[in-house]
C-alpha positions in Angstrom: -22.2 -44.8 12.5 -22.6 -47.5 9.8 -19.0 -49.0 8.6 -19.1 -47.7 5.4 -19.1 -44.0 7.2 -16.0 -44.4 9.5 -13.1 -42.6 9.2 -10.5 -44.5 7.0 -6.9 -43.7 8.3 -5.5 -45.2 5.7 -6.7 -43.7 2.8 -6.4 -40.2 4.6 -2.5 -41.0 5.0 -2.6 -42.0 1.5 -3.8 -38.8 0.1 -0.9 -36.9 2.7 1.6 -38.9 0.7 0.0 -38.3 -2.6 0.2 -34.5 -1.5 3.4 -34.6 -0.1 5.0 -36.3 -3.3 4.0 -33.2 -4.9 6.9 -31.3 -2.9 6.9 -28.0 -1.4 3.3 -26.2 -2.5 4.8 -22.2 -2.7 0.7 -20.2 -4.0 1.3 -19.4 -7.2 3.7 -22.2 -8.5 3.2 -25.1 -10.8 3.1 -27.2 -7.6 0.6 -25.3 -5.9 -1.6 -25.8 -9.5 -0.8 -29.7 -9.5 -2.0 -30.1 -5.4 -5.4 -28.2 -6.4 -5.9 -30.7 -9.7 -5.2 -33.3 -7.3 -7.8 -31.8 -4.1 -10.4 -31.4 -7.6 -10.1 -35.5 -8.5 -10.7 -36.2 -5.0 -14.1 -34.1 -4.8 -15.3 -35.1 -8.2 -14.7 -38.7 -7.3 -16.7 -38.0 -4.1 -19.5 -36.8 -6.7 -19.5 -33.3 -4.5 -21.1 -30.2 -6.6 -20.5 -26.9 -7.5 -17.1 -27.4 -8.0 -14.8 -23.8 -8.1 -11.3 -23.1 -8.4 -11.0 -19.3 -7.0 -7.5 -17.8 -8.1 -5.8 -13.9 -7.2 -2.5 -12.6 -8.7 0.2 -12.0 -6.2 4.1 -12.6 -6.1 5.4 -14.9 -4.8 9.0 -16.4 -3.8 9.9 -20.0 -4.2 13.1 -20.6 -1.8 16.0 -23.0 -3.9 18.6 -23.2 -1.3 21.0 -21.1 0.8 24.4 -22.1 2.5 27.2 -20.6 4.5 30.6 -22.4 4.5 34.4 -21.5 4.0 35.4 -20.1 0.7 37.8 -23.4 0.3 34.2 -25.3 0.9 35.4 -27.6 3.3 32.9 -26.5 5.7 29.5 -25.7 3.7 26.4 -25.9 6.3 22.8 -25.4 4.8 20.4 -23.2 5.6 17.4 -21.3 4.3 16.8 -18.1 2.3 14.8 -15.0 3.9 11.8 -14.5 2.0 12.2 -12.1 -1.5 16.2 -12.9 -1.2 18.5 -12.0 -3.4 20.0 -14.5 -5.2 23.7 -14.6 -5.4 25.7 -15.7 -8.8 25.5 -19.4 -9.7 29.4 -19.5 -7.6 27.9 -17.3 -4.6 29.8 -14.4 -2.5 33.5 -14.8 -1.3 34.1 -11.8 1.4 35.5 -11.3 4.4 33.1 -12.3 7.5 32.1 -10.3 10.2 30.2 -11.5 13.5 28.3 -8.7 15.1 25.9 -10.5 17.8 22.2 -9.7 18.6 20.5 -6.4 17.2 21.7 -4.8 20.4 24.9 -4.6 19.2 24.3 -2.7 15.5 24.0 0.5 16.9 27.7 0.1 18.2 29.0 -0.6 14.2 30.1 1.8 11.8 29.5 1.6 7.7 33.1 1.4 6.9 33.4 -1.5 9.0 30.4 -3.4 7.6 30.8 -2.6 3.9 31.3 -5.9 1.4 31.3 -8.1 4.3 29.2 -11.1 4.9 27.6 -10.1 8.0 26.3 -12.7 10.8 24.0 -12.0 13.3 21.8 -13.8 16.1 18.1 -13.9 15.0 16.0 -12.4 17.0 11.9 -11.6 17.3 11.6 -9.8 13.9 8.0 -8.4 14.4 8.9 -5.9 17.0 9.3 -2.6 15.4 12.2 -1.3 17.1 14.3 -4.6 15.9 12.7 -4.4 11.9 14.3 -0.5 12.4 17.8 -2.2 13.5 18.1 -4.5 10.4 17.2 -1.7 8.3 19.7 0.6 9.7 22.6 -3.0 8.8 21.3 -3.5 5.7 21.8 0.7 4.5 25.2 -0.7 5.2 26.0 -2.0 2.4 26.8 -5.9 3.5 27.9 -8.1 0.6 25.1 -10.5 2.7 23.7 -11.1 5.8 23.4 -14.9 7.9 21.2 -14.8 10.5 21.6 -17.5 13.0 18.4 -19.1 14.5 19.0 -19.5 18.5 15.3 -21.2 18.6 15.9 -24.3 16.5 18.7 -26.7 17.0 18.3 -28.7 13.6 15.5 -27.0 10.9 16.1 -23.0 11.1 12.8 -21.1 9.6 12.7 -18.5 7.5 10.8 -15.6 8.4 8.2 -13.4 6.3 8.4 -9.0 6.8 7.1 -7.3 4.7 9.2 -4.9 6.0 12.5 -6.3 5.6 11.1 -7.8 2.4 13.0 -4.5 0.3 16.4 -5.2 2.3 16.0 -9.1 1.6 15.8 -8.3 -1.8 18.3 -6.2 -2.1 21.1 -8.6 -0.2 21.5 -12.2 -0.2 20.3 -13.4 2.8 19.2 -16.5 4.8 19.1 -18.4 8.3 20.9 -21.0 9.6 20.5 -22.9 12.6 22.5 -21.2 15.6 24.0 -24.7 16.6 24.6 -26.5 13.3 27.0 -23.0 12.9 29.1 -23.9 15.8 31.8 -25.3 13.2 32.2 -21.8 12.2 32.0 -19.9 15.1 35.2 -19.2 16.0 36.1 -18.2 12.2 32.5 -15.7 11.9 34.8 -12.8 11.9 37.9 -12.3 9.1 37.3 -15.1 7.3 36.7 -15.6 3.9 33.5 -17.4 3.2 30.8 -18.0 0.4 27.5 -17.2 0.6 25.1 -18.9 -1.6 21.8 -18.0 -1.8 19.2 -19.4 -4.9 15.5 -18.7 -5.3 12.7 -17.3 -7.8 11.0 -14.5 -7.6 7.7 -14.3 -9.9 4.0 -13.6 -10.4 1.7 -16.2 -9.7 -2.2 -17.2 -8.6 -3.1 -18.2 -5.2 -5.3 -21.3 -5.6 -8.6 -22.1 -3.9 -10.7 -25.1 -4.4 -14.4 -25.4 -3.1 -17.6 -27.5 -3.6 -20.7 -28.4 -1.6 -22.3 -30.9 -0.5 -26.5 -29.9 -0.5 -28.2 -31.4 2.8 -32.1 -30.9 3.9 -31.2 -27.1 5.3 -29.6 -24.2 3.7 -27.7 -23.9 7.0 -24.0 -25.0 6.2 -21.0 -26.0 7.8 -17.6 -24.9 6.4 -14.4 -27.3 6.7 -11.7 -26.4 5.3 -7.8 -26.6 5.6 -5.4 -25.0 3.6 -2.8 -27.3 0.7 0.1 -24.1 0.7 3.3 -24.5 2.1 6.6 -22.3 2.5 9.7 -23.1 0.6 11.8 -26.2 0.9 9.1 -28.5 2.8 6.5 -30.7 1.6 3.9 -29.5 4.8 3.3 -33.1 6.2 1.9 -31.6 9.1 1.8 -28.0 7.8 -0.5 -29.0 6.6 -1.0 -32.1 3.8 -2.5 -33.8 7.1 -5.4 -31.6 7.5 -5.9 -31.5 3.8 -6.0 -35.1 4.0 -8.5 -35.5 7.1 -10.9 -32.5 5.1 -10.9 -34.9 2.0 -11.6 -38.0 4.2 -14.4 -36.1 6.0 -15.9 -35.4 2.4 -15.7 -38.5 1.4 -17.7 -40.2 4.3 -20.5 -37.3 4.5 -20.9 -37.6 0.4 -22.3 -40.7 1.2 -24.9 -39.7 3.3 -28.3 -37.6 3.1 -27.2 -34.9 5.0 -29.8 -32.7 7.7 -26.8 -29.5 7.3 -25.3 -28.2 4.4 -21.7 -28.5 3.8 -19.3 -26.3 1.9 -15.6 -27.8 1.9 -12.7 -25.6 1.0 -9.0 -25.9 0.8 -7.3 -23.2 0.7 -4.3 -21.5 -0.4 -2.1 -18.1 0.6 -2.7 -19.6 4.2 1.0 -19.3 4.9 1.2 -15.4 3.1 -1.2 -14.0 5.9 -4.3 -16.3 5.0 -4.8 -14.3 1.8 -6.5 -16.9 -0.2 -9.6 -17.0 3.1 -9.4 -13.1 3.3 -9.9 -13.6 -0.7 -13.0 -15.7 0.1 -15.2 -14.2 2.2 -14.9 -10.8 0.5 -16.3 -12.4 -2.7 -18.7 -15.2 -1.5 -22.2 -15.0 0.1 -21.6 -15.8 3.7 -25.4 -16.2 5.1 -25.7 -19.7 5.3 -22.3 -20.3 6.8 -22.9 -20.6 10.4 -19.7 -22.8 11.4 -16.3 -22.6 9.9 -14.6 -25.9 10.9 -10.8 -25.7 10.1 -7.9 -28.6 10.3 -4.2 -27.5 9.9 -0.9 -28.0 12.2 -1.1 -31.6 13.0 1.7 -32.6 15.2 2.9 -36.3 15.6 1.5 -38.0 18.3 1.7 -39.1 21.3 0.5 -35.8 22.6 -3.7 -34.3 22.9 -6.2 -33.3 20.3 -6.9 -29.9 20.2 -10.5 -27.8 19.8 -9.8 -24.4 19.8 -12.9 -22.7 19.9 -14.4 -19.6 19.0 -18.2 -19.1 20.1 -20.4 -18.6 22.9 -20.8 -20.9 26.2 -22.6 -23.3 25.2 -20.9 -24.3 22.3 -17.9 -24.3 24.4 -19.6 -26.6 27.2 -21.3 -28.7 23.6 -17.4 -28.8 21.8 -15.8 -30.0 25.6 -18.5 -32.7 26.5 -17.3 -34.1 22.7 -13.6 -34.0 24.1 -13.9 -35.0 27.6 -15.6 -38.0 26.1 -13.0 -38.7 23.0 -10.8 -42.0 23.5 -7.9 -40.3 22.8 -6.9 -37.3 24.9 -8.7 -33.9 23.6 -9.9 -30.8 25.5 -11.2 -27.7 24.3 -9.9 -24.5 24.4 -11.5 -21.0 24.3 -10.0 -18.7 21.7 -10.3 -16.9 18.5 -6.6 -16.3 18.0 -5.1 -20.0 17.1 -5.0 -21.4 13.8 -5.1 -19.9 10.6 -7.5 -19.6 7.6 -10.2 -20.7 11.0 -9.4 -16.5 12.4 -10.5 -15.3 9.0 -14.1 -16.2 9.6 -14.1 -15.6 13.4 -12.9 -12.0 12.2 -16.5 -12.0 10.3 -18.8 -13.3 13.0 -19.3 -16.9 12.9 -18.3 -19.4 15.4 -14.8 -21.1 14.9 -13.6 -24.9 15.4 -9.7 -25.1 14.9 -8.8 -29.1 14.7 -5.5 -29.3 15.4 -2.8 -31.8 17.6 0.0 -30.5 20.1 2.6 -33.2 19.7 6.2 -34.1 19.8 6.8 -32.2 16.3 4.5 -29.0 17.1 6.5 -26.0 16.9 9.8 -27.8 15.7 9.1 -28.8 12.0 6.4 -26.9 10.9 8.0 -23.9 8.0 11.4 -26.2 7.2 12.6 -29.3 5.5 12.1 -31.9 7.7 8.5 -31.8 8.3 8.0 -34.5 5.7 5.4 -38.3 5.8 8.1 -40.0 8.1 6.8 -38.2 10.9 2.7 -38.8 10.3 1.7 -42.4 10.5 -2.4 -43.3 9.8 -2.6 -43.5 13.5 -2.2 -40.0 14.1 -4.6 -38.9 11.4 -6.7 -40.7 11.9 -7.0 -39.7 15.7 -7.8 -36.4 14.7 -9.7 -37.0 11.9 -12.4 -39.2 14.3 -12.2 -36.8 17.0 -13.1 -34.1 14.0 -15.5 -36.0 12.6 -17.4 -37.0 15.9 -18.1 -33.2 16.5 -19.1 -33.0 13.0 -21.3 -36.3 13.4 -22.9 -34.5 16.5 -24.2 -31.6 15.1 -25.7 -33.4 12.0 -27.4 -36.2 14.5 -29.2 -32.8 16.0 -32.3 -31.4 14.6 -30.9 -28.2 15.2 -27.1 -26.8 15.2 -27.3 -27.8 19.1 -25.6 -24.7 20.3 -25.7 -21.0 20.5 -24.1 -19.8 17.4 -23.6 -16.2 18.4 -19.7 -15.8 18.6 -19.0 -13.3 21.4 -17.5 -10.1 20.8 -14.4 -9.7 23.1 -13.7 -13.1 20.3 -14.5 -11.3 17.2 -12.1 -8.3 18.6 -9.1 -10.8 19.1 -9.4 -12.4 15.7 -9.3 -9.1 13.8 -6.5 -7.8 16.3 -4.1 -11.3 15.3 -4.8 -11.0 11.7 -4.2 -6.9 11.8 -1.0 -7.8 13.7 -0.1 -10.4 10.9 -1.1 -8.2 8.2 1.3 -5.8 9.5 4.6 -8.3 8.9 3.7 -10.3 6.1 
C-alpha cells in the first residue's frame, strides 16, 4: 500500500467533527439535509460518480428537552422525552406526584388514584408484550404525565422507540430520567407538587440517502456504507459520525486507485427508525452486482477489540478471521447475521455481511443520549478501525477473485429477517 493510499486518521476525525458540529441528525430535519450536503462535497471532491440523493416522506420527532423537578424549581433534574411526546405548555405541568414502582405494580392501582397526577415509574424492557399492555392500561388512566426512571444508566437515560406506546406518548407528556440522578427526589415521588416539562416537534419530513460509485475492472461490487442519522439530543460521535467518517476516508483512498471490484458507497439515513432508509434501498435499486455489503457504525472509544461480525459462509469466516488474527490491534471475528444495523438489511436479502464495529469503554453507555459527543473519539480510535476495515477491503481487491465463498448460509438469512421483523414490530 503506497502512502498516498493509507488510511489518514486525521482527516477521518476531521470530518466526525465537521459532522458532529452539525448537532443531533433527527431523518427528516434541516440537520439531517445539511449532514447529506456535507457526505455530497466529500464524494464530489473524491471525483466518485453517479451521485444520488434517495429521499421517503415519513414523520418524524425531534426531542427539545424534558425535566422533572419541584414546582418551586429548586430541584429540576433533566432528562429526555419518549419518542412522539406530548409537549407540555411553555411553563410545564404542576400536579401532585405519585410513585408507583415497576409495571408489576400497575395492576394493583386504581383510576381515581392516578388521575392528574404526574406518575413515576421504573423503566423496564418495553418490547415485551405483556409490559407495552401494562403501560397502556396507566396511560387510559388519565396521568397529567408519566417519568419513567431508567435503572440501566447511571448518567445518560435513553429514550426508547414503540410504536406501540407511540399513541399514549403522544397523548401524555412523557420522558426518562436516569434512576440515580432521581435520587434527590425520591423520597418526595409521591404527594408532591412537581413540574413536568416536556418540549419537542412533531412533523413531516424526508429520510435522506446519499450514494455514488466508484467503476472498477468488474461489475462485481462491494457496498460500504454507514448510516449519518441520529436520535434526538446527541450529535452520534460514535453513533455513528465515526463510521460515516471512516466510509468517507475509505472513499477517498480507493478513488485514487484503478480498482479490480466495483464499489458502491452509501450513507444512509432512517438507520435509527428501524433501518428504513436501507429497507428503502434495496426495494428500489438493482441488487445483482452487490455481492458484499460492508457496513461501519457503533464505534466505541478505545482501549477495547475491533469487531467483524460476519455474515457468510465458512470460508469467508476462516478468510475475514485470518485478517483479524493478524490485525496489530486486537480484532476477531464473529459469526452472526443479527448485529449491526443498516449491515441486517442486506443479509435479510442474501448477500454476505461485514459489520465494522469496536466494543469499547463507551459501547452500550453513550450511544442514543447526549453525551456521546467528539470528546470521546480521538484519530487514534478511528483510525484503528478504519485500517482494520480497510485491510479487509485491501484483501479482497489484491484477489483476482472475491477470495471467498459468497453464498450466505440460510440459518443466517433466517436470523436477519427474524431481528428486523422483531424491530419492525416496536418501532
Amino acid at each position: 500500500m503506497s502512502v498516498q493510499h493509507a488510511f489518514d486518521s486525521k482527516k477521518a476525525h476531521q470530518t466526525l467533527l465537521a459532522l458532529c458540529k452539525i448537532g443531533p441528525r433527527v431523518s427528516g430535519t434541516e440537520a439531517e439535509i445539511r449532514a447529506v450536503l456535507l457526505i455530497e462535497e466529500y464524494f464530489r471532491k473524491f471525483g466518485l460518480s453517479s451521485l444520488q440523493i434517495l429521499g421517503h416522506e415519513h414523520q418524524y420527532y425531534d426531542a427539545k428537552r424534558a425535566t422533572i423537578g419541584l414546582q418551586d424549581d429548586s430541584i429540576v433534574l433533566e432528562g429526555v422525552p419518549c419518542w412522539m411526546s406530548l409537549s407540555t405548555p411553555p411553563g410545564g405541568i404542576k400536579a401532585e406526584s405519585m410513585y408507583i414502582g415497576s409495571y408489576e405494580m400497575v395492576k394493583n392501582l386504581e383510576g381515581k388514584n392516578i388521575w392528574n397526577k404526574i406518575v413515576i415509574a421504573l423503566l423496564d424492557d418495553q418490547v415485551r408484550e405483556e409490559i407495552t399492555k401494562v403501560w397502556a392500561k396507566l396511560y387510559s388512566m388519565n396521568p397529567a404525565g408519566v417519568v419513567f426512571l431508567d435503572i440501566q444508566r447511571d448518567v445518560a437515560p435513553r429514550a426508547f422507540v414503540n410504536k406501540t406506546l407511540t399513541p399514549f406518548f403522544s397523548s401524555t407528556p412523557s420522558m426518562v430520567v436516569s434512576a440515580k440522578q432521581a435520587r434527590p427526589l425520591h423520597a418526595q415521588m409521591s404527594g408532591t407538587k412537581m413540574k413536568l416539562v416536556v418540549e419537542g416537534t412533531t412533523g413531516s419530513g424526508t429520510i435522506q440517502s446519499i450514494q455514488c460509485k466508484l467503476k472498477g475492472q468488474r461489475p462485481d461490487t462491494v457496498l460500504i456504507c454507514a448510516h449519518h442519522d441520529t436520535h434526538s439530543l446527541t450529535p452520534g460521535a460514535t453513533d455513528n459520525a465515526a463510521g460515516v467518517a471512516i466510509m468517507l476516508e475509505i472513499a477517498r483512498i480507493l478513488a485514487q486507485q484503478d480498482t479490480n471490484l466495483s464499489y458502491q458507497f452509501v450513507s444512509f439515513g432512517g438507520e435509527e427508525l428501524g433501518m428504513k432508509g436501507s429497507w428503502a434501498f434495496v426495494s428500489e435499486v438493482n441488487l445483482q452486482d452487490i455481492k458484499l455489503c460492508i457496513n461501519f457504525d457503533s464505534i466505541g472509544e478505545l482501549p477495547g477489540i475491533l469487531l467483524a461480525l460476519t455474515a457468510g459462509s465458512d470460508e469467508m469466516i476462516e478468510w475475514v478471521s485470518n485478517i483479524a488474527n493478524n490485525n496489530k490491534y486486537p480484532a476477531t471475528c464473529r459469526r452472526t447475521a443479527t448485529s449491526g444495523g443498516d449491515n441486517k438489511v442486506f443479509a435479510a436479502n442474501g448477500i454476505p455481511t461485514i459489520h465494522l464495529a469496536s466494543y469499547g469503554t463507551t459501547t452500550g453507555k453513550v450511544s442514543h443520549s447526549f453525551i456521546d459527543d467528539t470528546s470521546l473519539l480521538t484519530p487514534f480510535t478511528i483510525g484503528e478501525l478504519g485500517k482494520f476495515g480497510y485491510s479487509i477491503i485491501e484483501g479482497i481487491e489484491n484477489s483476482k477473485e472475491i477470495p471467498f465463498n459468497l453464498k450466505i448460509p440460510e440459518d443466517l438469512v433466517r436470523d436477519a429477517k427474524q431481528r428486523i421483523l422483531d424491530t419492525r414490530k416496536v418501532l
